[in-house]
C-alpha positions in Angstrom: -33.2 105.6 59.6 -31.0 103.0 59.0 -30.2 102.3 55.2 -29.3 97.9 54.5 -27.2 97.4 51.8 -27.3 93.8 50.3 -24.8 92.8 48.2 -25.6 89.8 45.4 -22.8 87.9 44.1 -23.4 86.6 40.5 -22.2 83.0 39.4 -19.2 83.6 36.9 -20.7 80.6 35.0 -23.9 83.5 34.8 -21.9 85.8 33.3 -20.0 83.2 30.5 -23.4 82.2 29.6 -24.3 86.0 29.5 -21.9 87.2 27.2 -18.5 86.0 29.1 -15.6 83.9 27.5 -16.9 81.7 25.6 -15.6 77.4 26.0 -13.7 76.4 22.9 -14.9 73.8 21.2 -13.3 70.6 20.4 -12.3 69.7 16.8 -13.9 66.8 15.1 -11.0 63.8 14.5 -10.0 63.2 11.3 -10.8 60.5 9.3 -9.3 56.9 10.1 -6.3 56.2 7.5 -6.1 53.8 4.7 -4.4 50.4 6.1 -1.0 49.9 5.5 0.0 46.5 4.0 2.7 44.4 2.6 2.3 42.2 -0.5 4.0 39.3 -2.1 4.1 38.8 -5.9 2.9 35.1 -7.1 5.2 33.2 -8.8 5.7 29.8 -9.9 7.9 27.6 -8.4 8.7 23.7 -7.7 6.8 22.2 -5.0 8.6 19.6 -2.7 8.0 18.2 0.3 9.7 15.2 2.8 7.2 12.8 3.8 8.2 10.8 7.1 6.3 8.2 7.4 6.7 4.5 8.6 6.8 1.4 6.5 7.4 -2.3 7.0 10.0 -5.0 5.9 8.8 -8.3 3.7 10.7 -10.9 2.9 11.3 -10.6 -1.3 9.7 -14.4 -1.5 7.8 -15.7 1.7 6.0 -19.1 1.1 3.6 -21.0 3.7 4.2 -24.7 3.4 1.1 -27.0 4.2 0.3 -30.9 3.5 -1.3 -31.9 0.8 -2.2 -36.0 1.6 -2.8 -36.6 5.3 0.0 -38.7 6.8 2.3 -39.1 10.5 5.4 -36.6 10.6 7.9 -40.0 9.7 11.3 -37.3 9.5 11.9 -33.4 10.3 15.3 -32.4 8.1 15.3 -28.6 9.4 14.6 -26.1 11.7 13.8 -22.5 12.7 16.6 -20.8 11.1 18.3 -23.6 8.3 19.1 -22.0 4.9 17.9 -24.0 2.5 18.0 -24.3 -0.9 14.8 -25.2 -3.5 14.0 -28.9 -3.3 15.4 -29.6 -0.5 13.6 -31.8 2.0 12.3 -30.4 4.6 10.2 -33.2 6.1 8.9 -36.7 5.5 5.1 -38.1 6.0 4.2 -41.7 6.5 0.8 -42.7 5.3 0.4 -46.7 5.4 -2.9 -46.7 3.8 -1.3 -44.7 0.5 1.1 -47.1 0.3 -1.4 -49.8 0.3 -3.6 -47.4 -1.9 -1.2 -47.7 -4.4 0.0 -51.0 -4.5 -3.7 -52.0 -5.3 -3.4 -49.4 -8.0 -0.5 -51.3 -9.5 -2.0 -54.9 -9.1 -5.1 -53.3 -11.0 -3.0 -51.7 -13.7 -1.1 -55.2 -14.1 -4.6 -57.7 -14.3 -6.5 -54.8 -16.4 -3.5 -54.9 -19.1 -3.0 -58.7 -19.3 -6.9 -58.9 -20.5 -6.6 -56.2 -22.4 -3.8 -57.8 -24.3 -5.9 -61.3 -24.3 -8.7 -59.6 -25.6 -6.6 -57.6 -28.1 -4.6 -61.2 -29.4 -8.1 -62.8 -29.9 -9.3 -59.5 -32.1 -6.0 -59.6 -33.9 -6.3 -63.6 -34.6 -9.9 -63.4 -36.0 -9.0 -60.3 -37.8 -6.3 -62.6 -39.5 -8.9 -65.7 -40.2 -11.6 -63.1 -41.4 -9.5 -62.7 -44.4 -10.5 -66.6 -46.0 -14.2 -65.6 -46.8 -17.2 -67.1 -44.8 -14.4 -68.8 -42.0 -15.7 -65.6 -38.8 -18.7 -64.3 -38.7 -19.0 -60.5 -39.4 -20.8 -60.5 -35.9 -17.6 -62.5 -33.5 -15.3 -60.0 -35.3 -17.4 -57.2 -34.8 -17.7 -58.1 -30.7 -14.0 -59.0 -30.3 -12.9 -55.8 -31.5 -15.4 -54.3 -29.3 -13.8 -55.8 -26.6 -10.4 -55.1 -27.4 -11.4 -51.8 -27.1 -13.4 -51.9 -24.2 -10.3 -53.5 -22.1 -8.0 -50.5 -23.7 -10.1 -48.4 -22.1 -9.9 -50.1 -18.8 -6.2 -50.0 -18.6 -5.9 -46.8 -19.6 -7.9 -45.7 -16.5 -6.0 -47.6 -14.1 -2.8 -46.3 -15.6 -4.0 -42.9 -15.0 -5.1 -43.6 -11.2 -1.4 -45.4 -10.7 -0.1 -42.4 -11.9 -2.1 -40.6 -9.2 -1.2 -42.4 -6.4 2.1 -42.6 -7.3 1.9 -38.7 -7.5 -0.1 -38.2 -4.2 2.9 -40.3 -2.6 5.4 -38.1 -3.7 3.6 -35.3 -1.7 5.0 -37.2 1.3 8.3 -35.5 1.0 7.9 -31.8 1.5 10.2 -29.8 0.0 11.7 -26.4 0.0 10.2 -24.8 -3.3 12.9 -21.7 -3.3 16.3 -20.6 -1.9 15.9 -19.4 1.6 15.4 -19.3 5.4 13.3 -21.4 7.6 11.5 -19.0 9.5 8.5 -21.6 11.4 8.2 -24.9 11.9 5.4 -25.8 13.7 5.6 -30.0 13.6 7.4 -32.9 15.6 8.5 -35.9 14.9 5.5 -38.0 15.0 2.6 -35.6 14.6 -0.3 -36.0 12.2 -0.9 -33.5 10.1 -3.7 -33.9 7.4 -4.6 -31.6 4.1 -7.4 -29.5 5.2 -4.6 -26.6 5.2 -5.4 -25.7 9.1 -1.7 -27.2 10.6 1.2 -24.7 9.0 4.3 -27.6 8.8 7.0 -24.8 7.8 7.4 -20.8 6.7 10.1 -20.3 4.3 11.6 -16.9 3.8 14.1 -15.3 0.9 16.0 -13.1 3.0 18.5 -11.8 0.6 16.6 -9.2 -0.7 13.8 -7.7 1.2 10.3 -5.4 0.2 9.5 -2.6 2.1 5.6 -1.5 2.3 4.7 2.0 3.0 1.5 3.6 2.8 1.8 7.2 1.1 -1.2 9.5 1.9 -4.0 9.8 -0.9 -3.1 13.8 -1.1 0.5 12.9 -2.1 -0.9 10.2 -5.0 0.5 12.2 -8.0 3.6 13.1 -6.9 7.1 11.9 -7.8 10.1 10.6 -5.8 13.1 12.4 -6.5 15.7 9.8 -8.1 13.0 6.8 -7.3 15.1 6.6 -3.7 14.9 6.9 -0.3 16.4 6.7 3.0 15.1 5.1 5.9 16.0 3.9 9.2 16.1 1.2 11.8 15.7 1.0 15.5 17.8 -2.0 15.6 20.8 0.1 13.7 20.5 3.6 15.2 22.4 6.1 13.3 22.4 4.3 10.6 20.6 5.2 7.2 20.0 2.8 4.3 18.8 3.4 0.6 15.8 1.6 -0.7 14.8 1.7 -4.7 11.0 2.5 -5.5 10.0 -1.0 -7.6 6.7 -0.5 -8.1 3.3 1.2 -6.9 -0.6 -0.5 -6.3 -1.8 1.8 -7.9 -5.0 2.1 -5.7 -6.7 3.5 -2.9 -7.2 1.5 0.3 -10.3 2.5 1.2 -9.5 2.1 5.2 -6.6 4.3 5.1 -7.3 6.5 2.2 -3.9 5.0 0.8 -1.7 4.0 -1.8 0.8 1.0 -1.1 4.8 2.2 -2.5 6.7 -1.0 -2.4 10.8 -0.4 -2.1 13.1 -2.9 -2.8 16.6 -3.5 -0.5 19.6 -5.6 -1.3 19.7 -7.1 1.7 23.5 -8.2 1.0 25.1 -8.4 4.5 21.5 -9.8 6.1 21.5 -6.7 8.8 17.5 -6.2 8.3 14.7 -8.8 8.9 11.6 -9.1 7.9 8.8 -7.8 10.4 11.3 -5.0 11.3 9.3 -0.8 11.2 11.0 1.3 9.0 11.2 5.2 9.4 11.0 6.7 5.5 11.8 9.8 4.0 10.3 10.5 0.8 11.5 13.3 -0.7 8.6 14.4 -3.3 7.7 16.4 -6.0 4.5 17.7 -7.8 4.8 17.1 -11.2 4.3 20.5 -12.1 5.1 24.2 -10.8 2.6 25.7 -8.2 2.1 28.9 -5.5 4.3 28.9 -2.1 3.3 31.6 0.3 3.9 32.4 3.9 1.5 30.6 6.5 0.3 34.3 7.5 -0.7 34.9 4.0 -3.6 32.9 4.5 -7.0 33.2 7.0 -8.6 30.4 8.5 -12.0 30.3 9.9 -14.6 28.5 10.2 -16.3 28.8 7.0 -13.3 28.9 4.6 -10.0 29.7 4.0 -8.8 32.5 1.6 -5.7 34.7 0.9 -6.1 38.6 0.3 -5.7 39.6 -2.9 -5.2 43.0 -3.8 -6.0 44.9 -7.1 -6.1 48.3 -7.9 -5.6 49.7 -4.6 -8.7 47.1 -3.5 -8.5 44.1 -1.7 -10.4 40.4 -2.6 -11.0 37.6 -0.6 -9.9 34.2 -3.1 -10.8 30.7 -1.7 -8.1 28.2 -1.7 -7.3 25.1 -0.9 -3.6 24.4 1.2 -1.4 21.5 -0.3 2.3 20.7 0.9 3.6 22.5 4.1 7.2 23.6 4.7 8.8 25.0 7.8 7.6 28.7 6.2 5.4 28.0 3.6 2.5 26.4 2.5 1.0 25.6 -1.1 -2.0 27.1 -2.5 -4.2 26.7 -5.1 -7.1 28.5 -6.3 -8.5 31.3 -8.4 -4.7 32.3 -8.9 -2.2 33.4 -11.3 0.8 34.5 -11.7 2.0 37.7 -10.8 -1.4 38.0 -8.3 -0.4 40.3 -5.9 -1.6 39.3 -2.2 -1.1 40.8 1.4 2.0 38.9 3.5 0.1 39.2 6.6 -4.0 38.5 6.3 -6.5 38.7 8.8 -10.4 38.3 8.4 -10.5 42.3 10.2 -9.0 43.4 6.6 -12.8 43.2 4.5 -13.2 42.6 1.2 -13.3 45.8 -0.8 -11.2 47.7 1.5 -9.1 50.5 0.2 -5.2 49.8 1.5 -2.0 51.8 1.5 1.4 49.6 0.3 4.0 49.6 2.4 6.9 50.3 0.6 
């Protein structure tokens, strides 16, 4: 009889699992480190800033000349570009009907004075026979001198409308009412110009010294301007720079820009700049007092807010702020701050608030 032998081949993993080897088992990771960060001590410090911006050039004195009687352009003295000087003429009306206006005026004056003087020598001779008792009635005096004064009156009024019309003529002859350029002339020989102020006979301009309007940000209201100067620039003088003096602020806000008006002054001496010409400005300003420069990483922008990372005890803080003046490196801040705060250099919003950090020596 034939004996089978079977032979059974047991899984290794069997015998592991049985009592074999047994796997190694993996160590648990460690806990994740404290971040490492940098800080930067607060400290006061001036804040200044150079403000380019763009301004425009005014004349120092600018008047627009108009007619003030209606009349025919009779003589034209000057033109675009004339230099004048004040009270020169610049132009003559013609106005036939003023003329004869006042020539009436004058006849008037002269009848209305010969009967007051009549009536005044007829007051003044019963005046002189009231003295004999009973020779004028108390009634003829009393009407005379009534009429004397009546006939005053009279002319005194046409006195006073002479003197208009003679006034009103004078307005024929237009003058220059200050030193300066003429910068329009808008009339002809013959034209008719009346007083309604709609037809602009001339534009006179004083040149020699010249305004220049810029419009400085609301945000940069309360600032300073180092030595009340700045420089500016010209296209039509490339390279170069001229120095302006701050005269005077408007001390308001425009409410379209969100501006205040700085008005410079220019001794325009050598008459290189004209009126009408763009400026390029640099203010160089100040805050009147110290404040908090940090780097631009320094502070986190989102959405919501903007804070810097302050760190105490060990513990950081998230502190609102709001940014001011920017440099090429830095940027102000002001907030919840003092000095001697000590925040991180670089910030991120991934760095929470209460988060225990390691500094970086």
């Amino acid at each position: 009889m034939k004996v089978i032998k079977y032979i059974f081949i047991i899984p290794a993993c069997l015998l592991s699992a049985c009592g074999g080897n047994p796997v190694e088992k993996t160590t648990p990771q460690g806990l994740p480190e404290k971040p490492v960060v940098k800080l930067l001590t607060l400290k006061p410090e001036p804040i200044t800033n150079k403000l380019n911006l763009t301004g425009e050039i005014i004349p120092f004195d600018r008047a627009n000349i108009y007619a003030r009687t209606p009349g025919y352009v009779k003589e034209v003295k000057v033109d675009i570009g004339s230099k004048v000087t004040k009270g020169q003429v610049l132009c003559i009306l013609d106005a036939p009907e003023l003329k004869a206006a006042q020539a009436q005026s004058q006849s008037n004056s002269m009848g209305t004075r010969s009967k007051y003087e009549s009536s005044k020598s007829t007051y003044l001779r019963l005046l002189k026979a009231a003295q004999t008792p009973g020779a004028v009635a108390d009634n003829e005096l009393e009407i005379a001198r009534n009429q004397m004064r009546t006939d005053s009156a009279v002319y005194q009024a046409s006195r006073s409308a002479t003197q208009a019309n003679k006034a009103i003529e004078d307005y024929l002859v237009i003058r220059s009412p200050f030193n300066g350029v003429v910068t329009a002339r808008n009339i002809f020989k013959g034209d008719f110009v009346d007083n309604t102020g709609k037809t602009l006979l001339f534009r006179v301009e004083d040149n020699s010294s010249l305004r220049v309007d810029v419009a400085v940000p609301e945000a940069y209201n309360s600032t300073t301007l180092k030595d009340n100067e700045a420089c500016f620039t010209v296209s039509a003088n490339p390279g170069q720079v001229f120095k302006a003096k701050l005269a005077r602020k408007s001390d308001a806000i425009d409410p379209q820009t969100r501006s205040e008006t700085w008005e410079l002054t220019f001794p325009n001496t050598n008459g290189l700049l004209k009126p009408g010409m763009f400026a390029q400005i640099v203010l160089p300003v100040s805050r009147p007092k110290e404040g908090f420069l940090v780097p631009f990483k320094a502070v986190v922008s989102t959405q919501e807010r903007k804070f810097v990372i302050r760190v105490v005890n060990g513990k950081t803080q998230w502190v609102d702020v709001k940014t001011g003046f920017t440099g090429k490196e830095k940027t102000e801040i002001a907030g919840d701050l003092k000095p001697g705060d000590q925040l991180v250099a670089q910030a991120n919003e991934e760095l929470k608030e209460g988060t225990t950090v390691q500094v970086k020596q």
